[in-house]
DOKEKOL-362584 format. One record per residue (C-alpha): x, y, z; residue number from 1; residue in one letter. Coordinates in steps of 0.05 Angstrom, whole numbers, padded with zeros to 5 digits, always signed. Example, Ala and Ser with C-alpha at 12.3 -4.5 7.8 and 13.67 -1.06 7.14 Angstrom:
<nodes>
x/y/z/doro/lumlum
+00246/-00090/+00156/1/A
+00273/-00021/+00143/2/S
</nodes>
This chain:
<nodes>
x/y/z/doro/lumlum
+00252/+00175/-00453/1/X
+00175/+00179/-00432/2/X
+00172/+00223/-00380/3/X
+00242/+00255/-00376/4/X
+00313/+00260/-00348/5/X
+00284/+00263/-00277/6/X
+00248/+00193/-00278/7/X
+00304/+00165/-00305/8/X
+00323/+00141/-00226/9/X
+00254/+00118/-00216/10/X
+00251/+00075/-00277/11/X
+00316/+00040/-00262/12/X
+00294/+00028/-00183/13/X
+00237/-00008/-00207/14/X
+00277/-00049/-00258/15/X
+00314/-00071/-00199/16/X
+00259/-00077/-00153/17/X
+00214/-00111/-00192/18/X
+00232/-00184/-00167/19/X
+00221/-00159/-00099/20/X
+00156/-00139/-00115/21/X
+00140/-00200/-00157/22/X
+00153/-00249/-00100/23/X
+00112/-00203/-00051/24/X
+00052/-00204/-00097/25/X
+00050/-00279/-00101/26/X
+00069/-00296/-00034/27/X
+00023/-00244/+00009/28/X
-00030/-00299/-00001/29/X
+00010/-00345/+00044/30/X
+00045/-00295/+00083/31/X
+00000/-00310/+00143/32/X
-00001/-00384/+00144/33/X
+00058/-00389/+00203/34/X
+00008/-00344/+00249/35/X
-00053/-00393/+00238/36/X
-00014/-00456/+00248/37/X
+00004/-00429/+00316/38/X
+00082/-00417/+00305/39/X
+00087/-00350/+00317/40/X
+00156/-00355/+00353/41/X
+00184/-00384/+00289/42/X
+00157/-00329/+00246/43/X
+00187/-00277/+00295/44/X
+00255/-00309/+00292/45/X
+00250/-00312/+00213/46/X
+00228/-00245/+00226/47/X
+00289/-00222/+00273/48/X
+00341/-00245/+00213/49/X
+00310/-00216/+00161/50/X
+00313/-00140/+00208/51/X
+00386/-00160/+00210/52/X
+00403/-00169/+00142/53/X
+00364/-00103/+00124/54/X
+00402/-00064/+00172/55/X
+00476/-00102/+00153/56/X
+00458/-00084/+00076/57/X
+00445/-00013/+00091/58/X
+00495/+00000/+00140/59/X
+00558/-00024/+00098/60/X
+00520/-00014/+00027/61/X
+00522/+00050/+00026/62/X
+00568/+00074/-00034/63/X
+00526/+00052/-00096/64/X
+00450/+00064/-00092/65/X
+00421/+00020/-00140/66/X
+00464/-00040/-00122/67/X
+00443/-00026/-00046/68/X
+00374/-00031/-00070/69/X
+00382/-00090/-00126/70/X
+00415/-00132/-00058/71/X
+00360/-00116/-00013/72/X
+00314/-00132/-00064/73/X
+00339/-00197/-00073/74/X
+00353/-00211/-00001/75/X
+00272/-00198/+00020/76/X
+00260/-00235/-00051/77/X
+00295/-00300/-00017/78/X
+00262/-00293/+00052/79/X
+00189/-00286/+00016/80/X
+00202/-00350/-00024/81/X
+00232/-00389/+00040/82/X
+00172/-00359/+00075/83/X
+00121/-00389/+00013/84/X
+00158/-00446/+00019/85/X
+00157/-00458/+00096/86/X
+00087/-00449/+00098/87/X
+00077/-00498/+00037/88/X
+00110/-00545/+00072/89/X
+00065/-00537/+00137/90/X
-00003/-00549/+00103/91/X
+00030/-00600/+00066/92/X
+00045/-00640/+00140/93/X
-00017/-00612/+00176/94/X
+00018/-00571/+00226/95/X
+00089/-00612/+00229/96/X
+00146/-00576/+00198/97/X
+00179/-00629/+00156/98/X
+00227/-00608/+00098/99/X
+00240/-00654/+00055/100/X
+00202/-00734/+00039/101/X
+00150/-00755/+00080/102/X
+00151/-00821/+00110/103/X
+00093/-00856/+00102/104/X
</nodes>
């Protein structure tokens, strides 16, 4: 080991964090894009689940650390990319949320 015994935590909650951070790195770019196309209310909602999903893995997770931390990892991992992919899908339709093919 590089630095010791006592880093031995920190290099494994990185391992499993690093996803989380991945997604957050290439997705802060876009992270605003609900605010400036005016839906606010949507982003709060999106917003809303995602506090609720924190709190539910925290509050019953609470017997392994690192697998606590791996699922919340993954579960803000998700949101970011449905977030990236919400806001793709805005610019895409100037302003009109439409998943899916566009009728032309």
């Amino acid at each position: 080991m590089l630095f010791g015994e006592e880093w031995f935590l920190a290099g494994q909650l990185t391992q499993v964090l690093g996803v989380m951070f991945l997604t957050q790195i290439i997705c802060s770019a876009t992270s605003q894009i609900l605010y400036l196309m005016e839906r606010q209310k949507f982003q709060i909602v999106l917003e809303i689940v995602k506090l609720v999903f924190v709190i539910a893995i925290f509050g019953w997770m609470q017997h392994d650390f690192l697998q606590t931390m791996l699922i919340y990892g993954s579960v803000i991992a998700i949101f970011n990319l449905c977030l990236w992919f919400i806001g793709r899908q805005l610019l895409k339709s100037k302003g009109r949320l439409v998943i899916g093919k566009h009728k032309k």
